[in-house]
N, C-alpha and C positions, 0 to 999 in steps of 0.2 A: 226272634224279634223281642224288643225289651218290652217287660212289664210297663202300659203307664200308669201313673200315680199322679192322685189329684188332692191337692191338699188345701185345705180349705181353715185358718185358725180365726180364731174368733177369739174376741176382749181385748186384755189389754196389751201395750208394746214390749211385755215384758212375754207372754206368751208367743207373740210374735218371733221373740229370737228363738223361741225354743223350737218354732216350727221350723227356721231358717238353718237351723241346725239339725232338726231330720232330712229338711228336702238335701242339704250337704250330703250327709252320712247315702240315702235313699239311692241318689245318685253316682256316689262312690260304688256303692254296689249295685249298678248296673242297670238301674231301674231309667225310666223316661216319665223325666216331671212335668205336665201340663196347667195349663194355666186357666184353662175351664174345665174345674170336676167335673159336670157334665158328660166331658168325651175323655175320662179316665175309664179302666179296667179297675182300678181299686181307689177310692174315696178314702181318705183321712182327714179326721174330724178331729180339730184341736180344742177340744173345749176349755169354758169358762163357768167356773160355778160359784162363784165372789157372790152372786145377791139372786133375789130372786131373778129378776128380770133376764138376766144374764143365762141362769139358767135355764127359763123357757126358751129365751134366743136357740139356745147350745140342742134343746130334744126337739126343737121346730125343725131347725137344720138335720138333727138325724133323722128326723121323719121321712125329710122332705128326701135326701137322697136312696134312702130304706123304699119309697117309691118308685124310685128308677132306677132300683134291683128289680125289684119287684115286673118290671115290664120289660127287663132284660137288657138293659142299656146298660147298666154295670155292674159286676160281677161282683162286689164286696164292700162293707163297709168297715170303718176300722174306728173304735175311737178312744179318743187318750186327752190329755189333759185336765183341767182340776173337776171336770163333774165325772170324770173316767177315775180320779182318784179318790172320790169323796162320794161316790154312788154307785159302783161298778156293780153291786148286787142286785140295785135298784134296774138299771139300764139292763142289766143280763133278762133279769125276770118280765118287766113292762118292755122290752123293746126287741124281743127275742130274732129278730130278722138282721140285730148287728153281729157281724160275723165275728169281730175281737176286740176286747172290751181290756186297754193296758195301761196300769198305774204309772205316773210320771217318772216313775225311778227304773221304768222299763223303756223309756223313749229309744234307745240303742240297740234294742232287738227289735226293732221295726220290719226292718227287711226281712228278715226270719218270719216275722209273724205273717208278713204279705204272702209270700212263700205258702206257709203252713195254710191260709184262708185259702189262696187259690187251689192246696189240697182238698178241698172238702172238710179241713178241720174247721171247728168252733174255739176259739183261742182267748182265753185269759189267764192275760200276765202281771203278777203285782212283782214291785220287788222297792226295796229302803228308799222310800222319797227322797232318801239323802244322797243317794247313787243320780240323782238329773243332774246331768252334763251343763254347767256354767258357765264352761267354756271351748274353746277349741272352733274349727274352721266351720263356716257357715254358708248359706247363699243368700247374699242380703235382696230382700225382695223389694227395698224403698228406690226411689231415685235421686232424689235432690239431700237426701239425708241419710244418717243410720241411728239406729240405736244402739246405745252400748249397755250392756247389763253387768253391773258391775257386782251385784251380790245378788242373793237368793234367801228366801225365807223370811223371818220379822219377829222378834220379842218384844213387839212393844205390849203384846198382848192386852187390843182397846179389847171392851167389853161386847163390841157389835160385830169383831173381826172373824171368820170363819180360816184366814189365811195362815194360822199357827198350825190349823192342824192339817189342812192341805199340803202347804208348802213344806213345810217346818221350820226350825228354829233359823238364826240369822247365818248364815254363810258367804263371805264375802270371798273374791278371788284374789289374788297376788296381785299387786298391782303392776307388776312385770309381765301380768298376761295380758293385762288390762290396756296398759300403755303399748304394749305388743298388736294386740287385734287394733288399737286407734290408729297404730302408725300404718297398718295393712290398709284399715279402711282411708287413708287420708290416700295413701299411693295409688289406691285401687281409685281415685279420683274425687272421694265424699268432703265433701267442705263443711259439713254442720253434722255435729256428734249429738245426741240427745243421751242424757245416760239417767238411766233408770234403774229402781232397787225398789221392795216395799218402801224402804227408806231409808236415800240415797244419804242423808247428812250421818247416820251412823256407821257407814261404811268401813271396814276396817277395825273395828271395836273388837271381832271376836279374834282376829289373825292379831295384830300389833300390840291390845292392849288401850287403846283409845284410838275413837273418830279419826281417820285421815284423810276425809273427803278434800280439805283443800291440799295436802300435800300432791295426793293423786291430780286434782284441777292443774295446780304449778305445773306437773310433768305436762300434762297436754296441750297445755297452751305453747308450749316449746315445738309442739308437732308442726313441723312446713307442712302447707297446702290447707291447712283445718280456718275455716273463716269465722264459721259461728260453734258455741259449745255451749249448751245448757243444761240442767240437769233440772227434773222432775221429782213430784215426793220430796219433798225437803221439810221433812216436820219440824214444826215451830221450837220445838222443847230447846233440837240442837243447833238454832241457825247461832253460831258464834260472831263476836264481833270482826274478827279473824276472814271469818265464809263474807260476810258482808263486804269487808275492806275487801277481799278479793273480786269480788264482781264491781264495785265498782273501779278499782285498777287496772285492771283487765281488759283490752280490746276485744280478746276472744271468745271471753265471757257476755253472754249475750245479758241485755241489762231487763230479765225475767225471771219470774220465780214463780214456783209451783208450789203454797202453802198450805195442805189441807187440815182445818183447822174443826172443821166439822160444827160445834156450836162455839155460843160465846155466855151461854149462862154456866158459873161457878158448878153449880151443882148439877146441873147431865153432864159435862165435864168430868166433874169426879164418878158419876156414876157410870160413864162411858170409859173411864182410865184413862181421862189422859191429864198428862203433867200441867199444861199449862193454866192460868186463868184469864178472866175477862180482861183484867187490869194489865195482866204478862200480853198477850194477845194485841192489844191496843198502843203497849210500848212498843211492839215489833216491828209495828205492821210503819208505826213513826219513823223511828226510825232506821228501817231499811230505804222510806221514801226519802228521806233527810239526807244521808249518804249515798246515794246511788237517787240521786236525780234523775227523772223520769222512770225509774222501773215500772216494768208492767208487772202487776203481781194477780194472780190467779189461786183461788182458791174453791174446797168442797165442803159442802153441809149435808148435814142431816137432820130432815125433818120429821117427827115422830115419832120421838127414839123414847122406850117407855117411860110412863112418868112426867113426859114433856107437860107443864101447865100450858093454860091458852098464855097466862103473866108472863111464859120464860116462852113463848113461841112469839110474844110479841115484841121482849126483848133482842130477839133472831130480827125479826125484822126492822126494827130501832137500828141495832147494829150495822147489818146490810146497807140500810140508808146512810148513814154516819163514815163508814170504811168507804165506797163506794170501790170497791174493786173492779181493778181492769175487768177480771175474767171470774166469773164464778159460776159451780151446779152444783142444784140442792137436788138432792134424791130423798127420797120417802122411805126411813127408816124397812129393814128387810130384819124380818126375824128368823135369823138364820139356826138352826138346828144344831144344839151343842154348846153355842157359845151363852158364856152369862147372861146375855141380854136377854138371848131368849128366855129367861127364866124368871127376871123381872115379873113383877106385878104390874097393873097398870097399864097394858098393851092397847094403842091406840087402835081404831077399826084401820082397816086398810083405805076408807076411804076416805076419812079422817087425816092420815098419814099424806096420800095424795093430792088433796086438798090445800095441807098446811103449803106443803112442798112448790104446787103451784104458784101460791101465795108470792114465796122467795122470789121464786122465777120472775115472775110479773114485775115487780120491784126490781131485779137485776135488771129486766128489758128497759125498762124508763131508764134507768141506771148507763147502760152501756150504749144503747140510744144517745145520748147526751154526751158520753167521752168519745164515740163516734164521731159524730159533730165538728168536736173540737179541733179534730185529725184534717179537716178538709183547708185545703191551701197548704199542707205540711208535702213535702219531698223525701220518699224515702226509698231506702234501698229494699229492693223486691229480688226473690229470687223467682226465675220462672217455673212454674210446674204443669204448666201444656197449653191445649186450648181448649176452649168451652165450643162447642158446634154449635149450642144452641144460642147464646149471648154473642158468636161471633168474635171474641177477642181474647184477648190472653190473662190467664191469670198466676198469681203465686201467692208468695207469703214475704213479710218484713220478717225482721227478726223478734217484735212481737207479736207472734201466731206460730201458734204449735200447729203441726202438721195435721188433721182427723179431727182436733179438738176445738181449734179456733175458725175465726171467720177467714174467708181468702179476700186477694185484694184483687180487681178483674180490671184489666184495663186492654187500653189500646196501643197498637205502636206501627211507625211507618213503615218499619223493616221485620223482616221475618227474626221471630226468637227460635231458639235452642233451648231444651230442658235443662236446668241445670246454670242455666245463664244470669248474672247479676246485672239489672236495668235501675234507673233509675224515676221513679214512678210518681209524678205529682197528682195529688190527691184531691179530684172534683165532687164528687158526692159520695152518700153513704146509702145501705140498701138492707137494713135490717144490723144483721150483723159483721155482713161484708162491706169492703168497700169502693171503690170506679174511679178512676184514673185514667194519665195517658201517659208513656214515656218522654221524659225532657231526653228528646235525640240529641 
């Protein structure tokens, strides 16, 4: 009877594939994939260790199933991804109850390692970060979407990033494998591609020679069956006139953007690394709205980042008021262990940091409150993504709302829906950050 395996990834849609591409592999060799760890024989733990938070998330979760070894419901724990490759010594010593503890450039000896734990081994495996699998055949766990990962790694090397030396350096895939898994996933039925990278506008830089995020975009917009296609991470430095003119030309190109820009004062800016300025920042943000009428643009901050004045934390929120962004999260600067920032002087308290950050938030909510609003009497296209038992009705997403990350839109309809189903949804009220409708049958 086949081993089963219960896999459990946590963060973000980028570790996501990498898990979609063990349960693949997992399954090839003979294993049986379950969909509540719970009632697996072996638990795999895909962790995230980008920020603090993220990391508690990642040892709460090993705790928690290291528990239900423990009273004999399952037989081993396993775990891997970025806190497996940026703590494995830590995890080995503080968490001694996980059975194998294997760095990301090990993901391909997986089945081997289950093997080996249900020997009675204790298993750690490191091997070249730069050996994780980018590509190749997967089991998409989403329904009404997929993500597509088109590169690996990140040189933008900001000052607060942990992910250069987790990940490592920038790695992009051919775009012949790329355009290869979109056409699989279009035929295999997927109509909305999300594609993701640390950061997707430099794509292609390290293989070509320069950026070919739109060349790649052109090819898939040519894919039959693909309805929506957007891409996340698109840092401000490279959005070109080019990327712009393309979204808005583009039917397929969903008219969204995913900016994270982090602050808006000149100097945490430079001391964070990164290229742009207030003034670069403010013409961007123009004109993208200028040529691509109505975009929805979503962006991320950070509050707290050392050094931050209360002068340039109030400038954050000046700005926030003034841009008035579709979609944005500030998070409370993370002093991550290794990178420059943590080295910085000037380190705010942590309560301080979560305070400022609140701050943002509060301000967004009046914010997004208000372009809520405005959406009520508008008619849009929704796709369905199930039902709600307890609201009673149905809900999905337009094509401005990221899947996890944005609000859903809940509505009613006279006829039974399908997953996967395009309705079209006029829009009665709003409800925080979701919004209530009914189908125009």
């Amino acid at each position: 009877m086949a081993v089963r395996i219960g896999m459990v990834s946590l963060g973000c849609p980028k570790n996501q594939v990498d898990a979609e591409h063990m349960i693949y592999n997992l399954r090839e060799e003979g294993f049986e994939i379950v969909t509540d760890a719970a009632l697996a024989e072996v638990v795999v733990i895909n962790t995230c260790g980008f920020i603090e938070s993220a990391k508690q998330e990642a040892i709460d979760t090993i705790l928690e199933f290291c528990d239900l070894k423990a009273e004999g419901r399952i037989k081993a724990v396993i775990v891997t991804g970025c806190l497996a490759e940026r703590y494995k010594e830590d995890i080995r010593s503080e968490i001694p109850e996980v059975d194998a503890v294997i760095g990301i450039g090990a993901n391909e000896s997986l089945g081997e390692t289950v093997n080996r734990v249900l020997n009675g081994e204790t298993v750690d495996i490191s091997a070249d970060k730069y050996s994780l699998m980018i590509d190749g055949r997967r089991v998409v766990s989403t329904e009404t979407y997929a993500y597509l990962k088109i590169a690996e790694g990140c040189d933008n090397r900001c000052t607060y990033c942990a992910i250069p030396s987790i990940r490592g350096r920038l790695r992009s895939r051919t775009m012949e494998s790329i355009v290869a898994e979109a056409e699989w996933l279009a035929k295999s039925g997927f109509k909305e591609l999300i594609l993701v990278a640390q950061d997707t506008t430099v794509y292609g830089l390290d293989l070509y020679g320069e950026p070919k995020i739109c060349e790649l975009l052109e090819r898939l917009c040519k894919i039959d069956g693909l309805k929506w296609i957007r891409t996340l991470y698109s840092y401000p430095e490279r959005i070109t006139d080019r990327f712009i003119d393309l979204i808005a030309k583009e039917d397929k190109l969903v008219k969204y953007l995913d900016v994270p820009i982090q602050h808006c004062s000149d100097r945490v800016l430079k001391r964070m690394n990164r290229k742009s300025t207030k003034a670069e920042l403010k013409a961007l943000i123009k004109k993208l709205r200028d040529k691509v009428p109505g975009i929805v643009l979503r962006t991320t901050l950070i509050a707290g980042f050392p050094g931050e004045t209360k002068e340039e934390f109030e400038e954050l929120c000046e700005f926030v008021n003034e841009m008035k962004f579709d979609r944005l999260g500030c998070f409370a600067y993370s002093q991550e262990e290794g990178t420059p920032a943590a080295a910085l002087p000037d380190q705010l308290s942590e309560e301080e940091k979560e305070h400022r950050a609140d701050i943002v938030m509060q301000a967004q909510n009046v914010i997004s409150e208000r372009l809520n609003k405005k959406r009520i009497g508008e008619d849009v296209e929704v796709v369905v993504e199930g039902w709600d038992r307890y609201a009673e009705c149905f809900y999905g997403r337009s094509s401005a709302e990221v899947p996890e990350i944005d609000g859903k839109i809940f509505f009613s309809s006279k006829k039974p829906r399908r997953v996967g189903e395009y309705v079209t949804v006029h829009i009665d009220e709003t409800l925080d950050y979701d919004l209530l409708g009914s189908v125009i049958e």
